[in-house]
C-alpha positions as CSV (number, residue, x, y, z in Angstrom):
1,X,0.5,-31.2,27.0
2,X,2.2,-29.2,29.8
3,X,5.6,-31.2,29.1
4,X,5.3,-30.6,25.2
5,X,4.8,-26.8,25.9
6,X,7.8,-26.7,28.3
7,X,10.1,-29.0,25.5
8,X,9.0,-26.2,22.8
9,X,10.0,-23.5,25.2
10,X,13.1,-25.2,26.0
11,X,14.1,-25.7,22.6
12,X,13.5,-22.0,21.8
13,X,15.2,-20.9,24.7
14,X,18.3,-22.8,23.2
15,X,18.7,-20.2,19.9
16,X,19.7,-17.4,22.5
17,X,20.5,-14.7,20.5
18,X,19.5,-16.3,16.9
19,X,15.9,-15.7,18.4
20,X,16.8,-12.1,19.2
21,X,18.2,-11.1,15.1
22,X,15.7,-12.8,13.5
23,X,12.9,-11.0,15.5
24,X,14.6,-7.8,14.5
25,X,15.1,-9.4,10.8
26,X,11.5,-10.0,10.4
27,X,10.1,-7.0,12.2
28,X,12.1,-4.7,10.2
29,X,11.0,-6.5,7.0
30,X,7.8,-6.2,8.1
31,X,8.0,-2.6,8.8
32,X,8.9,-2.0,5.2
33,X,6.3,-4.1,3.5
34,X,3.4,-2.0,6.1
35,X,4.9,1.5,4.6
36,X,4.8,0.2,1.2
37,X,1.1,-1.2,1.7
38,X,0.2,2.0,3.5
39,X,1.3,4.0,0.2
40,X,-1.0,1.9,-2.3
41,X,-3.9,1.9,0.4
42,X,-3.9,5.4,0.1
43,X,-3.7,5.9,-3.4
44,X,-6.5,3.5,-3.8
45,X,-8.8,5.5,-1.2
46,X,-7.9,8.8,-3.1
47,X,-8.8,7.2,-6.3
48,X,-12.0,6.1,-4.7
49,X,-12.7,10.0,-4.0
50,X,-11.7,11.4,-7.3
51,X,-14.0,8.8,-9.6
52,X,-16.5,11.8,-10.3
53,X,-13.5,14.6,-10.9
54,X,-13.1,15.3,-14.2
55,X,-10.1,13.9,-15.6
56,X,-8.8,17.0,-17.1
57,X,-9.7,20.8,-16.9
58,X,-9.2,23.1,-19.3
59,X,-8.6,27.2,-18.2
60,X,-10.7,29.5,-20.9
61,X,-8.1,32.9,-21.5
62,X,-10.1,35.7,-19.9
63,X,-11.1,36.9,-23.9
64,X,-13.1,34.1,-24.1
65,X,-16.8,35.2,-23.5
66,X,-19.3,32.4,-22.2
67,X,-21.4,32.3,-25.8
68,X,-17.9,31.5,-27.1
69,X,-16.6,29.2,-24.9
70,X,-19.9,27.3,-24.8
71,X,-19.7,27.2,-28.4
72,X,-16.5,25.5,-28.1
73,X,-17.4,23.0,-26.0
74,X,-19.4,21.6,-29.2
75,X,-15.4,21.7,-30.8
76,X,-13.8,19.8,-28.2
77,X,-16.2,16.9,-27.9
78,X,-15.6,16.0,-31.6
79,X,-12.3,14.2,-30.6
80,X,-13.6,10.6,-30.4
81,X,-10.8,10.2,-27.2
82,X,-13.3,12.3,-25.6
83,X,-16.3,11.3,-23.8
84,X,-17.7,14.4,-22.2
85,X,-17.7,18.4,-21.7
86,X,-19.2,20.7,-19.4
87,X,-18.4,24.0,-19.6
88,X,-18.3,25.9,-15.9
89,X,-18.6,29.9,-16.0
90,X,-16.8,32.1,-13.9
91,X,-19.9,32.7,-11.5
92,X,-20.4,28.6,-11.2
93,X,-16.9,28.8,-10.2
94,X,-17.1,31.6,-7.9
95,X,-20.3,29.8,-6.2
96,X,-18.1,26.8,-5.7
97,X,-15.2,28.5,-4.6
98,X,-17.5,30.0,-2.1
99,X,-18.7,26.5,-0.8
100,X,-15.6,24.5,-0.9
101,X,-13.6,28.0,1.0
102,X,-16.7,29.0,3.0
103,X,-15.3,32.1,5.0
104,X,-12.4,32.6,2.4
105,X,-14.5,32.0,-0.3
106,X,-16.9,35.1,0.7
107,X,-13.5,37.8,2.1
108,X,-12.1,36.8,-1.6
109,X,-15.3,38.1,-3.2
110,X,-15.1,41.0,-0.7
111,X,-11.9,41.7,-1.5
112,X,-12.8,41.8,-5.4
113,X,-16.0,43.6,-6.1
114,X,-17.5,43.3,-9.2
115,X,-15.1,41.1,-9.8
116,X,-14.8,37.5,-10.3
117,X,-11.2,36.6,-9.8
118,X,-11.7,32.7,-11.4
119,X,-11.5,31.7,-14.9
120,X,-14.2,30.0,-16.4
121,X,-13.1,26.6,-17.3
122,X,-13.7,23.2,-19.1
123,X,-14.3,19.2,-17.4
124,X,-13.6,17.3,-19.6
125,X,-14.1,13.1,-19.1
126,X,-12.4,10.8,-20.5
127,X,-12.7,7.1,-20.2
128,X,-9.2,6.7,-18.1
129,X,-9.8,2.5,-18.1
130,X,-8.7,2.3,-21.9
131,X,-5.7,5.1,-21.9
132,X,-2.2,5.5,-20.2
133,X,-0.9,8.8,-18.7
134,X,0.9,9.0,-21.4
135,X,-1.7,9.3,-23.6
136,X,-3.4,11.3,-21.3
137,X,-0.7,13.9,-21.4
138,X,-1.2,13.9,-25.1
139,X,-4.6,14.6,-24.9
140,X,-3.6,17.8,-22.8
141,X,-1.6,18.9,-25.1
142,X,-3.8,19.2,-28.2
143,X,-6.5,20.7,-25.9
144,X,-3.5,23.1,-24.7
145,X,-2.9,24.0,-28.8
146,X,-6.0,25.8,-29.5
147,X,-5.8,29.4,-29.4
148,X,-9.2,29.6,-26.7
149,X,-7.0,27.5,-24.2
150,X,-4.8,29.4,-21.0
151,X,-3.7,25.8,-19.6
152,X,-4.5,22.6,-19.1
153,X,-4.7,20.2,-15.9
154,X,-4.2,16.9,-15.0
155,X,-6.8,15.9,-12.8
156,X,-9.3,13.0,-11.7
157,X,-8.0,9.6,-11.6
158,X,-6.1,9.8,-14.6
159,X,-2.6,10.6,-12.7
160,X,-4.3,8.2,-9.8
161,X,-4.2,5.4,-12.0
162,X,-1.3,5.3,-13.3
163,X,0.6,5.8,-9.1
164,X,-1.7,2.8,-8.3
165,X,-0.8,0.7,-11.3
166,X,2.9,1.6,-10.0
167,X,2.5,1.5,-6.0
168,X,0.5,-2.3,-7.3
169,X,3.8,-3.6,-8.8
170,X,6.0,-2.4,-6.0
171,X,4.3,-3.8,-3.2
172,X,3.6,-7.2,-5.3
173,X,7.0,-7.4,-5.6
174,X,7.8,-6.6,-1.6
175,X,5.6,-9.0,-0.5
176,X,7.5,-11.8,-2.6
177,X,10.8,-10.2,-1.0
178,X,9.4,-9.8,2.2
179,X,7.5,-13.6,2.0
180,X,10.8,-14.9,1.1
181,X,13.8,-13.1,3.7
182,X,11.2,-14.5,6.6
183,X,10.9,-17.8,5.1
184,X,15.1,-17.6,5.4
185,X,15.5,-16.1,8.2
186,X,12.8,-18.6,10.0
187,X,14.0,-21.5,8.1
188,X,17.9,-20.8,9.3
189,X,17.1,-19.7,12.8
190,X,15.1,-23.1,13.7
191,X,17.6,-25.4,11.5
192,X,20.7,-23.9,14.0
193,X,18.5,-24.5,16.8
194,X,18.2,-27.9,15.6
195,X,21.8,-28.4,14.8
196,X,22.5,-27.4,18.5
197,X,20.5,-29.6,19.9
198,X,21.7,-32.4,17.6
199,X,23.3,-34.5,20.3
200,X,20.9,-34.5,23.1
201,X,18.1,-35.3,20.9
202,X,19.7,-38.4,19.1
203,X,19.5,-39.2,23.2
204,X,16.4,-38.7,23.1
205,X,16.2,-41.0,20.6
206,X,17.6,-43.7,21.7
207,X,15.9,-44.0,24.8
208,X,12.8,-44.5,22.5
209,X,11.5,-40.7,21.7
210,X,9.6,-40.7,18.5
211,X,10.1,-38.9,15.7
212,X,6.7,-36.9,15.9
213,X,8.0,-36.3,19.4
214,X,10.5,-33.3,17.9
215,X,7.9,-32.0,15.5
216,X,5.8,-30.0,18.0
217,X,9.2,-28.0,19.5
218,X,10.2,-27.1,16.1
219,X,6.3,-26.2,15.3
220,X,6.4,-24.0,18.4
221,X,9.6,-22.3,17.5
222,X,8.9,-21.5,13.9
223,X,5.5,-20.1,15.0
224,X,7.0,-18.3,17.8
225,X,9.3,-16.4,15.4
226,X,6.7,-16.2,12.9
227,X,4.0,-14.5,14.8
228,X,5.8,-12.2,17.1
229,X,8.7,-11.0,14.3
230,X,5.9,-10.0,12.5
231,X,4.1,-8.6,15.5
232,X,6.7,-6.3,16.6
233,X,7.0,-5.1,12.9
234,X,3.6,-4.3,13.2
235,X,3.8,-2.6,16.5
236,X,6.8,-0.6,15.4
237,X,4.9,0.7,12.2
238,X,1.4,1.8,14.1
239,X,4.2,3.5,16.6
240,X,5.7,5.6,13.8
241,X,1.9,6.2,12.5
242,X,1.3,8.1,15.4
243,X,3.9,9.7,15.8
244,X,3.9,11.1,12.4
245,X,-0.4,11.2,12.3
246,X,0.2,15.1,12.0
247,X,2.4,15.5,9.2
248,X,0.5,12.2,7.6
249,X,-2.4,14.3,7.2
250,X,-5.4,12.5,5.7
251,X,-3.6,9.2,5.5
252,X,-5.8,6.6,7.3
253,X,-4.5,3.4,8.9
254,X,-4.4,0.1,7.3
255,X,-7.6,-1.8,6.8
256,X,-7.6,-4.8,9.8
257,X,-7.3,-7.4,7.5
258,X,-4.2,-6.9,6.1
259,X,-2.3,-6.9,9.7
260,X,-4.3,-9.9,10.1
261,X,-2.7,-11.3,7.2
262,X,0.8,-10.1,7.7
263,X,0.5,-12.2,10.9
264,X,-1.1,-15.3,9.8
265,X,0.9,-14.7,6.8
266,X,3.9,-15.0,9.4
267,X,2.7,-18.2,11.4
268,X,2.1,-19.9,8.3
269,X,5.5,-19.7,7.3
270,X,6.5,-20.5,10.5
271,X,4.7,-23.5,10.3
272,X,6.4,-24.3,7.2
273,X,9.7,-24.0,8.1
274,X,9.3,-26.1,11.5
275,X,7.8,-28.8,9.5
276,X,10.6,-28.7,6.6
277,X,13.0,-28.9,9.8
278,X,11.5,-31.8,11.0
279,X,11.3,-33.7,7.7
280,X,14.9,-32.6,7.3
281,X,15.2,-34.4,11.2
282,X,13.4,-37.5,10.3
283,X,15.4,-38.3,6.6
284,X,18.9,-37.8,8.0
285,X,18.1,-40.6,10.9
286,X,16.9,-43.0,8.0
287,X,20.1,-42.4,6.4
């Protein structure tokens, strides 16, 4: 076993540089695909928070009195695109403005007295599985046309949806990038090794070395590259995480199963590649 493990390292040791670009190669590739999976985590965890938002809210003008604007709550949820309305006074809004600001909440109602500086609004749900932003939009702006309505917001998981749907696609489609410049860069990087190496290991050969003899060196070397290129692309990212945490806000780390994956995602093709080089190895001696 000891002499296997000292052939692999060996036959690593002969890509010299080649070993040195493709960790770089594969750790900046990586670094890329954790940003872009970083994005959509986030999106997905705000989504997660918004699912009891309302997906749009609707600002009353200050002439609308509450008997009124209840009364037109009855108006809105006729539009079958609709599935619910609550109508929130300017007092409810004042009370939540009070819990969500706390000490702000109470020097703003201080600083207004007798006054209630909100605008009673509208929630209104909407079942945001069956509709695209789009028609979200359109939605806003009927609700926007009647002559009781200031303005209209986007809110809930309506906008949410449609980022994820977006940041989905993207990072689909850099995974299959990213799957496919480390399968290239792996696949070239052990194949020149291999091709350095040609002569002494037709030696090798001839002084009875079988063929399953080279498959554990080029094993070792395409897992090598595999699992610490995509290491160090990890390391750099959860580097530039902390050193942006502050401005980063409320964005939390990756969930531990998908650096898991990058990795084994990594040896895997590592393994892949080694075992394509030695099939490559073991045909071009039959011929």
């Amino acid at each position: 076993m000891r002499y296997h493990l000292e052939n692999a390292f060996s036959h690593i040791m002969h890509a010299g540089i080649a070993n040195l670009m493709s960790l770089l190669s594969i750790a900046f590739t990586i670094v890329l695909l954790t940003i872009l999976l970083l994005n959509h985590t986030f999106i997905a965890q705000q989504l997660t928070l918004a699912k009891d938002a309302p997906t749009l809210v609707a600002f009353l003008k200050d002439t609308v009195n509450e008997p009124k604007g209840r009364a037109f709550v009855s108006h809105i949820e006729k539009d079958e695109r609709i599935s619910s309305v609550y109508y929130v006074s300017k007092s409810e809004e004042l009370a939540r403005g009070e819990t969500k600001f706390k000490d702000v909440g109470r020097l703003i109602k201080e600083a207004f007295p007798g006054v209630i500086p909100f605008q009673a609004s509208l929630e209104i749900y909407i079942d945001e599985e069956i509709v695209t932003r789009r028609a979200l939009e359109q939605i806003a702006l009927d609700i926007k046309a009647y002559d009781e309505i200031e303005d209209v917001m986007l809110k809930g998981q309506g906008v949410l949806n449609e980022l994820l749907r977006d940041a989905a696609r993207l990072t689909f489609a850099a995974l299959a990038v990213a799957i496919a410049i480390c399968w290239l860069i792996i696949r070239h990087t052990v194949g020149k090794t291999l091709a350095a190496r040609k002569d002494e290991l037709a030696l090798m050969e001839l002084l009875g070395a079988f063929p399953r003899y080279f498959l554990i060196p080029l094993l070792m070397h395409g897992i090598f590259l595999g699992a610490f290129g995509t290491g160090c692309g990890l390391g750099v990212f959860y580097g530039l995480f902390v050193m942006f945490r502050y401005q980063l806000g409320a964005v939390h780390v990756l969930p531990i199963y998908q650096p898991i994956a990058i990795v084994i995602g990594g040896i895997t093709i590592g393994i892949i590649a080694g075992i394509f080089a030695h099939r490559k190895l073991t045909q071009g001696n039959e011929k």
